[in-house]
C-alpha positions in Angstrom: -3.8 16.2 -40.4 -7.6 15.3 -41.5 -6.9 13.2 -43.8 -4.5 11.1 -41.5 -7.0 11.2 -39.2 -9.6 10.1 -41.3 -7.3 7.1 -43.0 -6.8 6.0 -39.6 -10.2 5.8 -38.6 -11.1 4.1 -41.6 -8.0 1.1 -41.1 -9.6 1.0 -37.2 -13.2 0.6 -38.6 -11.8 -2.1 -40.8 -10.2 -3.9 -38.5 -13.3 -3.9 -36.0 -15.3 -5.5 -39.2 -12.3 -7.6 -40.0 -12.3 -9.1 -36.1 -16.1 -9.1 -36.1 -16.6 -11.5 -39.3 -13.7 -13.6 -37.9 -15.6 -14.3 -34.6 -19.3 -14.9 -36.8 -17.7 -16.9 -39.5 -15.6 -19.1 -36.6 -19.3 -20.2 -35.2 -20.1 -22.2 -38.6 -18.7 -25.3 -37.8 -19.9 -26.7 -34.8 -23.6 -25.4 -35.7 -23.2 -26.9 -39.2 -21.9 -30.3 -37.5 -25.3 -30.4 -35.3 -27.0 -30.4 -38.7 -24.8 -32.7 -40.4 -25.3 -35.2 -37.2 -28.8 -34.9 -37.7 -29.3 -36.0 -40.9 -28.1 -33.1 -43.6 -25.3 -34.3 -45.9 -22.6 -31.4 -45.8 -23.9 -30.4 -49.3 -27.1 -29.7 -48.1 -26.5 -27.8 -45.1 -24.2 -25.6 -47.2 -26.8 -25.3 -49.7 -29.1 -24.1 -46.7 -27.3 -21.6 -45.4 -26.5 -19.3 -48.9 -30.0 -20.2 -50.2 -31.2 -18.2 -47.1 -28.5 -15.8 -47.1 -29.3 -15.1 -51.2 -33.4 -14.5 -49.7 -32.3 -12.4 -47.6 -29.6 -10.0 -49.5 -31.8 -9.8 -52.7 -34.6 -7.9 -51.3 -31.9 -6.0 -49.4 -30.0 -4.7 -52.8 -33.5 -4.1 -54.2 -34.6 -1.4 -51.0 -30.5 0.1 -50.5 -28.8 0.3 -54.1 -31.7 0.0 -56.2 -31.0 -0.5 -60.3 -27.9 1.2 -60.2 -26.7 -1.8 -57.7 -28.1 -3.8 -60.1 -26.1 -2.2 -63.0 -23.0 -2.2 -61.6 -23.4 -6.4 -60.7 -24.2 -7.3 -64.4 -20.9 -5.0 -65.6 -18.5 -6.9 -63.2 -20.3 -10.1 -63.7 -17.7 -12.6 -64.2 -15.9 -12.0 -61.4 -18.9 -12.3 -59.4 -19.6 -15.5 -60.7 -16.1 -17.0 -59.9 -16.7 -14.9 -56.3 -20.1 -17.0 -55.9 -18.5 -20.2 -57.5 -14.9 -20.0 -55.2 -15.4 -17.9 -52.3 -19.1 -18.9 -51.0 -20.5 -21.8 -52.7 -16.8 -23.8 -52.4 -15.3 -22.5 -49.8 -18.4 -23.2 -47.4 -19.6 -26.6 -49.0 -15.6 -27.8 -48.9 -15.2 -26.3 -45.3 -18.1 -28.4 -44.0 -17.1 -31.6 -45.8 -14.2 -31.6 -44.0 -15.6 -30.3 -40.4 -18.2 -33.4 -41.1 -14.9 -35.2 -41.2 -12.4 -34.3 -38.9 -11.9 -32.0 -36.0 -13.8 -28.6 -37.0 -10.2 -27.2 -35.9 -8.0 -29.0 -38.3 -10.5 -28.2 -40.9 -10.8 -24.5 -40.2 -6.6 -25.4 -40.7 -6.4 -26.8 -43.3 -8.7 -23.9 -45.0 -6.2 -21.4 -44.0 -3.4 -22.5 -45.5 -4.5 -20.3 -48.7 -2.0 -18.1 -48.9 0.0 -21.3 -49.3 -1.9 -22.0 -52.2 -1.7 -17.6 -53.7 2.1 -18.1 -53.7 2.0 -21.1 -55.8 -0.6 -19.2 -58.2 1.7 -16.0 -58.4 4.8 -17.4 -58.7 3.8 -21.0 -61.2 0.8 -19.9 -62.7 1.2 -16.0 -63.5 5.0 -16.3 -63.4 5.3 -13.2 -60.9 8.2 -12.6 -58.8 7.5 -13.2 -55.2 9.9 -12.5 -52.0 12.0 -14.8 -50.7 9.9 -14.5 -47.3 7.1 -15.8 -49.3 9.0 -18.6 -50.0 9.9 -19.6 -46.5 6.2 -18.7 -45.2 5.2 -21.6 -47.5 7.8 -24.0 -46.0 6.8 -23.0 -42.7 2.9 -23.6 -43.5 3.9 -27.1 -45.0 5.8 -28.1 -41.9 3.1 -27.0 -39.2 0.4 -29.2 -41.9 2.2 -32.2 -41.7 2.8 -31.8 -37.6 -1.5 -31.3 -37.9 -1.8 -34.5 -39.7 1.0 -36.3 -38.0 2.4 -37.2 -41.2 4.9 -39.7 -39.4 2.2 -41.6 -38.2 0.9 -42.6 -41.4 -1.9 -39.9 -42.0 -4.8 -41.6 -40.1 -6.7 -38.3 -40.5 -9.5 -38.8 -43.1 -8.7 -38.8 -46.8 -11.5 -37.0 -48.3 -11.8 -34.6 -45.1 -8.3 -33.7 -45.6 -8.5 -32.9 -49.7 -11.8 -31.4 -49.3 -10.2 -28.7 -46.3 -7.1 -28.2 -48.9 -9.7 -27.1 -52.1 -11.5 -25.1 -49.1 -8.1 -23.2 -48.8 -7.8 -22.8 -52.6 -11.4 -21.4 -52.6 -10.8 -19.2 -50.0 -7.3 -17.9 -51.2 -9.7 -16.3 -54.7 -12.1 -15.2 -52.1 -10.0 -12.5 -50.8 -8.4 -12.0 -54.4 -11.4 -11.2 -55.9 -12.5 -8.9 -53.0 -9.8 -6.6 -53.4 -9.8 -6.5 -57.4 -13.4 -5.9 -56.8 -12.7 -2.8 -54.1 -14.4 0.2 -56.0 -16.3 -1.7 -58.2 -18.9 -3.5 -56.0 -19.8 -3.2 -52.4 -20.1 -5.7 -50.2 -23.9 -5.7 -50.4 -24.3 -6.1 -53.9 -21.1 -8.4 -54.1 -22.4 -10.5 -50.9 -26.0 -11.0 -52.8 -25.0 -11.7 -56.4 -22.2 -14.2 -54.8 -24.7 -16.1 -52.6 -27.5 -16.1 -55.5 -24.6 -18.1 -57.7 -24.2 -20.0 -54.8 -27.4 -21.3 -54.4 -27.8 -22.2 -57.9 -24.8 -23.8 -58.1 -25.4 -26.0 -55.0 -28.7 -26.7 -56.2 -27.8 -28.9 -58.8 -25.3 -30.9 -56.0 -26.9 -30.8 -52.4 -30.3 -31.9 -54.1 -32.4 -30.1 -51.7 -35.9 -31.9 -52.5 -34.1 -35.3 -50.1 -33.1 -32.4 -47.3 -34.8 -33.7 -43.9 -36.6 -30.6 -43.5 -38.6 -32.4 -40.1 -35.5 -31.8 -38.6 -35.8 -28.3 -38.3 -38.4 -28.7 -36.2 -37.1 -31.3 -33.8 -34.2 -30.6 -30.9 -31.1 -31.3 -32.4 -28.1 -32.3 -29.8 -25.0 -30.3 -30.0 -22.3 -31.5 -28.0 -24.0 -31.9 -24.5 -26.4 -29.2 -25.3 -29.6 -29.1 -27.7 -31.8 -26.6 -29.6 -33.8 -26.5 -31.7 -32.7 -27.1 -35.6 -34.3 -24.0 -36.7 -32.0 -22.0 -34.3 -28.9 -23.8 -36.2 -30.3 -23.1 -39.7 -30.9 -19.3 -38.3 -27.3 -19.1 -36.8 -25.7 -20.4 -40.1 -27.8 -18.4 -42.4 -27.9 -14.6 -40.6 -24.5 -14.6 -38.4 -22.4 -17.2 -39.7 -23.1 -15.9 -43.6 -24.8 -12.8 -44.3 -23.2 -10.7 -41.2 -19.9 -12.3 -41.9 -19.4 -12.2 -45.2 -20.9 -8.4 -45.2 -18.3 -7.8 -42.2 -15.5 -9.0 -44.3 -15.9 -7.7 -47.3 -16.3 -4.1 -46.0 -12.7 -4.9 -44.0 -11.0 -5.8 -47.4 -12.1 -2.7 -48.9 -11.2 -0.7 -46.2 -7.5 -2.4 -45.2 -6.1 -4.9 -48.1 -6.8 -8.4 -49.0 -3.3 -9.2 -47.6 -4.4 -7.1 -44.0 -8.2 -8.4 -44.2 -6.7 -12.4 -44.7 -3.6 -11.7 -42.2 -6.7 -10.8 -39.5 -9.0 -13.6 -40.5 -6.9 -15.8 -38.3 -8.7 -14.7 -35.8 -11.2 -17.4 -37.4 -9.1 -20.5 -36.4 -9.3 -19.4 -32.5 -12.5 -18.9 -32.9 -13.6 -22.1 -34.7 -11.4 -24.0 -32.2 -13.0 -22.2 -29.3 -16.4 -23.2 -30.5 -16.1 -26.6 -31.5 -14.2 -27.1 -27.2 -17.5 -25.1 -26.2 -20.2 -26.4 -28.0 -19.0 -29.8 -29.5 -16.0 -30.8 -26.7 -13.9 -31.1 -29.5 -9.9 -30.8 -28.1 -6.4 -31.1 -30.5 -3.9 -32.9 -29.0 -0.8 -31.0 -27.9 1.2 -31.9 -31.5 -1.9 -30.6 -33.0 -1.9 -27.3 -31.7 2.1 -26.6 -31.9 1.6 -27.5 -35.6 -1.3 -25.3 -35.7 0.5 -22.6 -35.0 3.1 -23.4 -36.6 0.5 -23.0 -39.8 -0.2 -19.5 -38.6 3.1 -18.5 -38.7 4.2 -19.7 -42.3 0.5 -18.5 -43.5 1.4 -15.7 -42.1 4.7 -14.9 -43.6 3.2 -15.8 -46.8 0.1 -13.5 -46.8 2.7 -10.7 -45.8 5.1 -11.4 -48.6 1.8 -11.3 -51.0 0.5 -8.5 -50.3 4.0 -6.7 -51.3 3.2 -8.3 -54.7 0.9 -6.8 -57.4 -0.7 -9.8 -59.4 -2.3 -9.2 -63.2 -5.1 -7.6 -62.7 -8.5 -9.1 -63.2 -10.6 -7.5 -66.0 -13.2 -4.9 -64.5 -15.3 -2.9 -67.0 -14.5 0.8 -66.8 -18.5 0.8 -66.5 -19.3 -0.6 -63.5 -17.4 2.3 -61.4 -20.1 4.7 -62.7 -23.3 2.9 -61.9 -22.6 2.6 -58.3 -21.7 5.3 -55.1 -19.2 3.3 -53.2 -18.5 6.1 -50.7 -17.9 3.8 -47.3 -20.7 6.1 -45.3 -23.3 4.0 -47.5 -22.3 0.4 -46.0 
């Protein structure tokens, strides 16, 4: 009876983190835009918000897991790599891209149709048998995507906006891959810093950062019919909207599933959507929003399906699960 008791309260803990990084995540749109609008390329902003999330986290690993943290991140290396390359540094630059672009709903969309993208990968890529449902989650996705872009009036939504919020959905699809082939191996601190410290280097090459208009900062940045201060934006993006969400949701995954962590990450697009109305008075039209949930629902379906399905695993040394206590008390 304990120990259903205790698995229970561990699912309810991670679906409280799972809700929580949601909500903190679905604020990095409209605070991004206010940037963007004031003179950071999407790049830059991006490159922003994990360079500060990466000084923050390091120093954090340093004081809470010490060398054995830092053990276990070089024996599991590679797929922190492709965590930092995929799930932060192209999920986020690609995201905002396309928010820059279009309606920070459909772009939080368009990123969500991963598990779109995961079926594709099992069943064409590692030639694994998925569920029929899987099948018809992806034809339900497609359907709500084209009702988003109103595909019969000849796509007028932007071009590069639209590919760059597809790649996002790619990007964030591994995301939640490699967090649950990375449960027991990493926690979410050390997988959070090391991802946001590839991140940064990665980006530093792209976003350029020396041409970033750093006045702005400083000055009162208009958001919607609002205003603050761009510092307050910078803040938001780097300490909620990064290191508290991506800490959130990584300790949901490793407590539920990657298929139960990305099925309650939904709660993102509501959330986006409900900040970009608040802040940025930023509304879909009434085809828009039946085809968003229309995406839901086939996403949905799909994510399901997936999680019934047991990919190849990813190669973990054997020696990373003994450099590290990953009891869930230490998170």
């Amino acid at each position: 009876m304990q120990g259903a008791q205790g698995a229970a309260r561990t699912k309810s803990v991670g679906l409280g983190f799972a809700v929580f990084s949601a909500i903190t995540f679905g604020g990095s749109g409209p605070f991004a835009k206010a940037l963007i609008g004031a003179g950071f390329s999407p790049e830059q902003a991006a490159w922003l918000r994990i360079v500060g999330a990466a000084a923050l986290l390091v120093p954090l690993v340093l004081i809470f897991r010490g060398s054995a943290g830092l053990r276990a991140a070089r024996a599991s290396w590679p797929q922190l790599v492709l965590y930092g390359l995929t799930g932060i540094a192209g999920c986020q630059t690609l995201f905002f891209i396309a928010a820059s672009r279009l309606p920070v709903g459909v772009a939080i969309l368009l990123e969500f149709s991963g598990p779109v993208l995961v079926v594709a990968w099992l069943k064409f890529g590692q030639k694994v048998a998925v569920p029929r449902s899987a099948a018809l989650g992806v034809a339900i996705a497609l359907v709500g995507l084209a009702t988003v872009v109103e595909i019969w009036s000849g796509v007028q939504l932007d071009l590069i906006g639209l590919l760059a919020g597809l790649v996002a959905a790619a990007c964030q699809a591994t995301y939640f891959l490699l967090i649950d082939k990375l449960t027991g191996v990493a926690d979410p601190l050390v997988m959070t810093a090391a991802g946001s410290v590839v991140g940064a280097v990665v980006l530093t090459a792209i976003a350029v950062p020396w041409g970033i208009p750093w006045h702005t900062l400083t000055d009162t940045i208009a958001i919607g019919q609002r205003s603050a201060p761009g510092w307050f934006f910078a803040a938001w993006l780097i300490v909620v909207s990064t290191v508290v969400a991506y800490l959130a949701g990584a300790a949901a995954v490793q407590r539920l599933s990657a298929a139960v962590g990305g099925a309650v990450a939904y709660v993102e697009v509501v959330a986006a959507s409900l900040f970009a109305w608040i802040l940025l008075d930023e509304t879909l039209s009434t085809t828009q929003i039946v085809g968003g949930v229309i995406v839901l629902l086939g996403a949905f379906v799909a994510q399901s399906s997936v999680g019934k399905v047991v990919p190849p695993e990813l190669p973990i040394p054997d020696s990373a699960t003994r450099d590290l206590d990953l009891d869930p008390a230490n998170l």
